[in-house]
C-alpha positions in Angstrom: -22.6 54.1 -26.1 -22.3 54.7 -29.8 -25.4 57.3 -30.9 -24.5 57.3 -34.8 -27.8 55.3 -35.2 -29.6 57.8 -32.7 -28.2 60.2 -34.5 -29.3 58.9 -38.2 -33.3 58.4 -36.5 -33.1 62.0 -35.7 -32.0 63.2 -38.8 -34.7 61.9 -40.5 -37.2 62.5 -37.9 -35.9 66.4 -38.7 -37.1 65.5 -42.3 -41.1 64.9 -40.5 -40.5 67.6 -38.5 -39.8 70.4 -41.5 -43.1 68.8 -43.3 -45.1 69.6 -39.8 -43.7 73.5 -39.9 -44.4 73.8 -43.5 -47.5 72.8 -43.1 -48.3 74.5 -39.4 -46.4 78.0 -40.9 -48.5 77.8 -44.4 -49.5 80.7 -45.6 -53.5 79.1 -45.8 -52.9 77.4 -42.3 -52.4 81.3 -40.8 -55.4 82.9 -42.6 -57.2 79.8 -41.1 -56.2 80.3 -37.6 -57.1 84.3 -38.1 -60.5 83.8 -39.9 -61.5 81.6 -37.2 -60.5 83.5 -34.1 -62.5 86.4 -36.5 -65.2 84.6 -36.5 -65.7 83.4 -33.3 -65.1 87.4 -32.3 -68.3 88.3 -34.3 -70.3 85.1 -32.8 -69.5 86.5 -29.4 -70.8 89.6 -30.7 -73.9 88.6 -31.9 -74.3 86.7 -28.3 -73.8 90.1 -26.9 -76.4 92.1 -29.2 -79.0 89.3 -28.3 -78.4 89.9 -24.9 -79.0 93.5 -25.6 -82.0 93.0 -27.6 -83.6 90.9 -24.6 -82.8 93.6 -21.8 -84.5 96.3 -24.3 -87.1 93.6 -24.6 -87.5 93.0 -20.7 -87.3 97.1 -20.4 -90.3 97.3 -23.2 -92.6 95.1 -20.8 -92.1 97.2 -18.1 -93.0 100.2 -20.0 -96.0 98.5 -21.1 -96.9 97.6 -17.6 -96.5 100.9 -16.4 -98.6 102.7 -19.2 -100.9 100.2 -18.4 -101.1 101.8 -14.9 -101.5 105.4 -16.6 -104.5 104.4 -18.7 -106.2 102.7 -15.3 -105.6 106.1 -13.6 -107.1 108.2 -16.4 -110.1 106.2 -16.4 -110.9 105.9 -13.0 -110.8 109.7 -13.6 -113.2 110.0 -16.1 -115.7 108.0 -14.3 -116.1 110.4 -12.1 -118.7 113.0 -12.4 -118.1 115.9 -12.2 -121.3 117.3 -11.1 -120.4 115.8 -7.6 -117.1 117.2 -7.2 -116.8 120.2 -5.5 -113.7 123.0 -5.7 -111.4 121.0 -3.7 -112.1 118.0 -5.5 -111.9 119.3 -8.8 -108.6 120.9 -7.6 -107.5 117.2 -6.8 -108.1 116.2 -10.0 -106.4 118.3 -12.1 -103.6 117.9 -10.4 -104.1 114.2 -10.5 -104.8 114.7 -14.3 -101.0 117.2 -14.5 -99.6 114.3 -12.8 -100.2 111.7 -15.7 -99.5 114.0 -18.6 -96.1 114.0 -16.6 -95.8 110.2 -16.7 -97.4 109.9 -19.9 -94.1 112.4 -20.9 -91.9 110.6 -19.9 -93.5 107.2 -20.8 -93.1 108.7 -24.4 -89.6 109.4 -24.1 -88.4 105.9 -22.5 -90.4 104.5 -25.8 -88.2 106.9 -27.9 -85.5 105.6 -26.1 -86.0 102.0 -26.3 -86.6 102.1 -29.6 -83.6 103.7 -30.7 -81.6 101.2 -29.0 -83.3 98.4 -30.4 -82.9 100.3 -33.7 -79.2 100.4 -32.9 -79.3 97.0 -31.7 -80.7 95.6 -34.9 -78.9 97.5 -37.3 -75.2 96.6 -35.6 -76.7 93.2 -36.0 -77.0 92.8 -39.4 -73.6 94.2 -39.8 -71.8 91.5 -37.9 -74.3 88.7 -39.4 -73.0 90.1 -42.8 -69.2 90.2 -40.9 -69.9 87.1 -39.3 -70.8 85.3 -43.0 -67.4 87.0 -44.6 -65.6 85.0 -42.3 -66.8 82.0 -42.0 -66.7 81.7 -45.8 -63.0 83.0 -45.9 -61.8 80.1 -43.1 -64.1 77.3 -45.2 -62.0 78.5 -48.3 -58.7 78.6 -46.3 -59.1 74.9 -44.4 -60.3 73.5 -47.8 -56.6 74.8 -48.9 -54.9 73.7 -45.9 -56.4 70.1 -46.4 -55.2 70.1 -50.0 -52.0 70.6 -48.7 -51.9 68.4 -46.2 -52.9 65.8 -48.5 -49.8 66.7 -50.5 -47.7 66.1 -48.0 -49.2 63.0 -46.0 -47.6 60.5 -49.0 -44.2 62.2 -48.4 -45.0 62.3 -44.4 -46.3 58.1 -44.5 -42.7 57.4 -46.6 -40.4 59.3 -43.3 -42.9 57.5 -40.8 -42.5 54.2 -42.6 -38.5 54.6 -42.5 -38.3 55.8 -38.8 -40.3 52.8 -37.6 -37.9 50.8 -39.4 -35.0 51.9 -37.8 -36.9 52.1 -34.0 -35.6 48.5 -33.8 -31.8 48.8 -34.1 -32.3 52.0 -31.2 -32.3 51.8 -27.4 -35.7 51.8 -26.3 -34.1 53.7 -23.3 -33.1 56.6 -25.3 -35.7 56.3 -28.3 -38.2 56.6 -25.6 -36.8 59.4 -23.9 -36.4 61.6 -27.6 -40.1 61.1 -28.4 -40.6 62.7 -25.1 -38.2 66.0 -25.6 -39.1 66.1 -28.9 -42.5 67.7 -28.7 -40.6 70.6 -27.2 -37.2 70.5 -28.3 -36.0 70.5 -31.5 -33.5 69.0 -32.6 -33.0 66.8 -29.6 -29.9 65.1 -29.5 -27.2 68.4 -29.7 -23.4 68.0 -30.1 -20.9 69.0 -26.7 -19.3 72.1 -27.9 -15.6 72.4 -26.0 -14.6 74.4 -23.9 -18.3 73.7 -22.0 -21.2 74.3 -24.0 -23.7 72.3 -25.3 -25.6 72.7 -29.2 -28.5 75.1 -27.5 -26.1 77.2 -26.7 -26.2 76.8 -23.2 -23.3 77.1 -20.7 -22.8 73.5 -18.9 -20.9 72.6 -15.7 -17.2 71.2 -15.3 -19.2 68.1 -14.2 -20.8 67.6 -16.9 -17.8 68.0 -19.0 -15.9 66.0 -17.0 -18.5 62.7 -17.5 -18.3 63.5 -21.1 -14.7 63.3 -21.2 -14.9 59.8 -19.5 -15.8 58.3 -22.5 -20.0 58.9 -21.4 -20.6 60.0 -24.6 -24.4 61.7 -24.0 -25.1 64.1 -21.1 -29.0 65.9 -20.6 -28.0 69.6 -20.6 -29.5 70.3 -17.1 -30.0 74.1 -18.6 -32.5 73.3 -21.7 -33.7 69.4 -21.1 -31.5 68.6 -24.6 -29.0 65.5 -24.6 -25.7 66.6 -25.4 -23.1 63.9 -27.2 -19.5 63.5 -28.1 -18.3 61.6 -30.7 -15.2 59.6 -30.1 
């Protein structure tokens, strides 16, 4: 089978292909890639520092709850008088009394030490809102560039696309079928039979395959990298 015609699709499809890398490895289509994984990053942060700000939040009611407990205790306390208490009571009491100046100590410091956090919290916070707002404004700018230049090159793009489906009729549907499907991993597809037994990947190939390729079967698949090797006559 003669593949010039093949041959002439793929070398033009190379033409689409080199706009599509131009475009993919452009200089504004890799800032936009980075400024949105970067901002995504300080999104997940923020998610994190709300889930933060709730537990402080959920530890703050408990707090609450128990100083709540302390000031029931201190005035059950002073209700009683102390006219009826004798030694052993009064004894009771004050140790009753040391006993929530202890808790009421360390209720202080948990409030220290919640608020700190949710100082912390806050402040860390507003640095990756401001982070977060950096970003986002640097991948807007970046994708508004990448559009523009994707707009530049869609007329160009539309001209190769126009041509190739133009030629899909004089191809075998066979083979044209089977090059759309290597070519979204293998580029180019069609590769030339490099003697003594190589193919154009650069991979070694077996006597076999040699062997059909000398008996005038002028394309082989390279059972090494999926391409399809070919021989002209």
């Amino acid at each position: 089978m003669s593949i010039e015609k093949m041959l002439k699709y793929q070398e033009t499809d190379m033409r689409l292909i080199k706009l599509e890398n131009e475009l993919k490895n452009s200089e504004c289509a890799k800032k936009m890639m980075s400024y949105q994984a970067a901002t995504k990053k300080s999104f997940d942060t923020l998610t994190m520092f709300n889930d933060l700000a709730k537990s402080d939040m959920d530890q703050v009611r408990k707090v609450m709850s128990k100083f709540s407990d302390i000031v029931k205790q201190v005035e059950e306390l002073m209700d009683e008088s102390v006219e009826d208490c004798d030694e052993k009571q009064l004894d009771y009491c004050a140790k009753q009394i040391e006993k929530l100046n202890q808790s009421l100590e360390e209720f202080e410091r948990e409030v220290v030490k919640i608020n700190k956090e949710l100082s912390d919290t806050s402040y860390k916070q507003g640095k990756e809102f401001e982070q977060a707002g950096k970003t986002s404004s640097a991948y807007r700018k970046n994708a508004e560039e990448f559009n523009a230049l994707k707009q530049s090159k869609s007329a160009e793009a539309s001209e190769i696309m126009k041509e190739l489906r133009g030629m899909e009729g004089q191809l075998d549907k066979e083979l044209l079928d089977k090059y759309k499907k290597i070519r979204a991993s293998k580029r180019p597809v069609f590769v030339p039979f490099r003697a003594p037994a190589s193919c154009g990947g650069g991979m070694d190939v077996a006597s076999d395959i040699v062997n059909k390729l000398g008996e005038g079967r002028h394309i082989q698949e390279c059972p090494n990298c999926g391409r399809i090797m070919y021989k002209m006559d």
